[in-house]
C-alpha positions in Angstrom: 7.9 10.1 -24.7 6.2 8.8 -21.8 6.3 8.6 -18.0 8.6 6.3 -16.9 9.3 4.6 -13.6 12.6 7.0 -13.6 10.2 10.2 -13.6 8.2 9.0 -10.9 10.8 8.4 -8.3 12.6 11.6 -9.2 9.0 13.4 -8.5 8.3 11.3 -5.8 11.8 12.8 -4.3 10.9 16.1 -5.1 7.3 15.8 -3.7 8.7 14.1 -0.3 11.4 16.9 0.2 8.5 19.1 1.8 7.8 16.1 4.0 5.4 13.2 4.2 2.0 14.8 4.6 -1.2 14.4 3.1 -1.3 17.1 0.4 2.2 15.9 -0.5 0.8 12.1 -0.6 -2.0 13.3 -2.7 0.5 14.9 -5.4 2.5 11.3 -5.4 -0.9 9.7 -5.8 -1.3 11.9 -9.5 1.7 10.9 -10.5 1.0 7.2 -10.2 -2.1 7.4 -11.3 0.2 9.1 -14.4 2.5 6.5 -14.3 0.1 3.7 -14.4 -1.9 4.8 -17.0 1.5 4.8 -19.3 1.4 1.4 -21.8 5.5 1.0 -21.5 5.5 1.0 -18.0 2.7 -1.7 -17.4 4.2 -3.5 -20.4 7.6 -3.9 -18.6 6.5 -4.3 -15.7 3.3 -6.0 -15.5 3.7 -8.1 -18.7 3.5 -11.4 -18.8 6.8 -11.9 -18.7 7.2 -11.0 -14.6 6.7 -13.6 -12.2 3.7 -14.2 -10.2 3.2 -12.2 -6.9 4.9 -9.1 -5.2 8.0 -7.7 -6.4 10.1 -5.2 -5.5 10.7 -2.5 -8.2 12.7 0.3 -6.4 14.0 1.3 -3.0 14.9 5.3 -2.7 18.6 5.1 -1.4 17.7 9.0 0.4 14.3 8.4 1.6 13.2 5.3 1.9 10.4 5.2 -0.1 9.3 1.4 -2.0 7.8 0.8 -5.1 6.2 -2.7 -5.4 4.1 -4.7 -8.5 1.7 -7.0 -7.5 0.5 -9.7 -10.3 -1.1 -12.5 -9.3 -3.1 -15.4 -10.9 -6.0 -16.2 -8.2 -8.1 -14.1 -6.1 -7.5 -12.6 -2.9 -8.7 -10.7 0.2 -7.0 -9.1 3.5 -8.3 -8.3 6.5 -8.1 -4.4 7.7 -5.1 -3.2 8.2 -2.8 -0.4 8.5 0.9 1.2 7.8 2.0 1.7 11.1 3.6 4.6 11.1 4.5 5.2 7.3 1.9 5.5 4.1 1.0 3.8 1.0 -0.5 4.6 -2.4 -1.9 2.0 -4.2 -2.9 2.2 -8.2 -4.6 -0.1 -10.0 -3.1 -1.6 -13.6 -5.3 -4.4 -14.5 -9.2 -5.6 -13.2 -9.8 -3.9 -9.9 -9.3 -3.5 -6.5 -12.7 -3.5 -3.9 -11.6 -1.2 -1.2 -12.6 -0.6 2.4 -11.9 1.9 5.2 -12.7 0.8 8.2 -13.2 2.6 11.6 -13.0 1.4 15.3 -16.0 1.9 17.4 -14.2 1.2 20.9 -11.4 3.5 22.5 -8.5 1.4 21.8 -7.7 0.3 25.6 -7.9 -3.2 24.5 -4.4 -4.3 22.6 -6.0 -7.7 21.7 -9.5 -6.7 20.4 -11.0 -4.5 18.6 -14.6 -3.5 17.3 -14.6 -2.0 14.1 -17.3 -1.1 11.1 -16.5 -0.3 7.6 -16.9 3.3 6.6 -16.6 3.6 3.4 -16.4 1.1 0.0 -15.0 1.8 -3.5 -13.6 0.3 -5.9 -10.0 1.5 -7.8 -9.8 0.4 -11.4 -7.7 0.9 -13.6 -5.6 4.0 -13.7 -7.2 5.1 -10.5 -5.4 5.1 -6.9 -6.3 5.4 -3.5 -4.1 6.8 -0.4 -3.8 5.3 2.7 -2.4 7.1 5.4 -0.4 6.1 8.6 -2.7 4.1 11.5 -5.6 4.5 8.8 -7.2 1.0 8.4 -8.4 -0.6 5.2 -8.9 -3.9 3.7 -8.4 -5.0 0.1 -10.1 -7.4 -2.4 -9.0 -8.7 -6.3 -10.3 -10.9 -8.8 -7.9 -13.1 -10.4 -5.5 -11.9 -12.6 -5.0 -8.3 -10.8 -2.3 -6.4 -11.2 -1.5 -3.1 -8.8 1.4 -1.1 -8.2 2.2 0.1 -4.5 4.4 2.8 -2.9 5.1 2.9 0.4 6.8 5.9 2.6 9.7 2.9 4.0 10.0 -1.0 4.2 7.0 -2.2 5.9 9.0 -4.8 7.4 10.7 -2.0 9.1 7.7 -0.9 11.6 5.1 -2.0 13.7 1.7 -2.6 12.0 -1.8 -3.7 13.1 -3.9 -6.6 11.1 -7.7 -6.7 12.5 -9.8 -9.7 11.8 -13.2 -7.8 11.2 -15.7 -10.8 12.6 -13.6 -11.8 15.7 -11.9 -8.2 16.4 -8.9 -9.8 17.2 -5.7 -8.1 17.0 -2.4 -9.4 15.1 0.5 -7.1 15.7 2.5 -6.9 12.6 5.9 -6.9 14.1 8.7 -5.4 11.8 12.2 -6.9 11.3 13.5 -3.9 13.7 10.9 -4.4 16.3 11.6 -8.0 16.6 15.0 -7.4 17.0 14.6 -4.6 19.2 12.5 -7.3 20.9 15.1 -10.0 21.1 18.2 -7.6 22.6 15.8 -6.6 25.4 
């Protein structure tokens, strides 16, 4: 028998229930690292079969927690970026994923611009995943015909992110579907 999406989010619960920390990420990030590396899962739901682009496999009901499948057909690149105040863990099912963690150099006074370096550069293949944590910024990169699976700790669309284009520094707040309509009653 293997390890089915099923397991995962009733481990993922059980992880989260001692809160959303590091170490606790860290134990989520085994398990998908376990749960990616199972044939059946990444049969169903990486298969041919399922549609291009990003999909939305499961939303915890308790926590909040997302599970997303990302399959697409061409490559593609994002600028750094973080998670606002949640996380993500991000495991790789098919080719790779070129990582990179960047760090600002300036104190942050500027909500427009930023100056930033990369820090550190990896690559996450297959079976492998990588934790990304809170205000923590990092860019992605995939060949054609990619295929990762995601978690995050709620609905992205839910909070306040930054996007940091690395040559200009400019700043693109992310705005969530709650911050703009926190936005719009004000």
């Amino acid at each position: 028998m293997g390890y089915t999406l099923q397991d995962f989010c009733r481990d993922t619960r059980d992880i989260l229930k001692a809160g959303a920390h590091r170490p606790t990420i860290e134990k989520i990030r085994a398990r998908m690292e376990q749960l990616v590396s199972d044939r059946r899962f990444t049969a169903e739901y990486f298969g041919t079969q399922q549609p291009l682009g990003l999909k939305k496999i499961y939303t915890d009901p308790e926590l909040g927690f997302e599970l997303m499948t990302y399959r697409f057909d061409v490559a593609r690149k994002s600028l750094p970026h973080d998670h606002g105040d949640s996380w993500a863990v991000y495991a790789q099912v098919r080719e790779y994923t070129e990582m990179a963690e960047w760090e600002r150099l300036d104190d942050g006074s500027d909500p427009q611009y930023a100056k930033m370096k990369a820090k550190r550069k990896y690559r996450l293949n297959p079976g492998q995943a990588g934790v990304y944590f809170g205000r923590e910024l990092h860019s992605t990169s995939t060949p054609a015909n990619a295929c990762y699976l995601r978690i995050t700790g709620t609905d992205l669309e839910n909070v306040e992110r930054l996007r940091i284009d690395a040559a200009t520094g400019r700043i693109e707040r992310i705005r969530g579907r709650e911050t703009s309509k926190a936005a719009v009653a004000s």
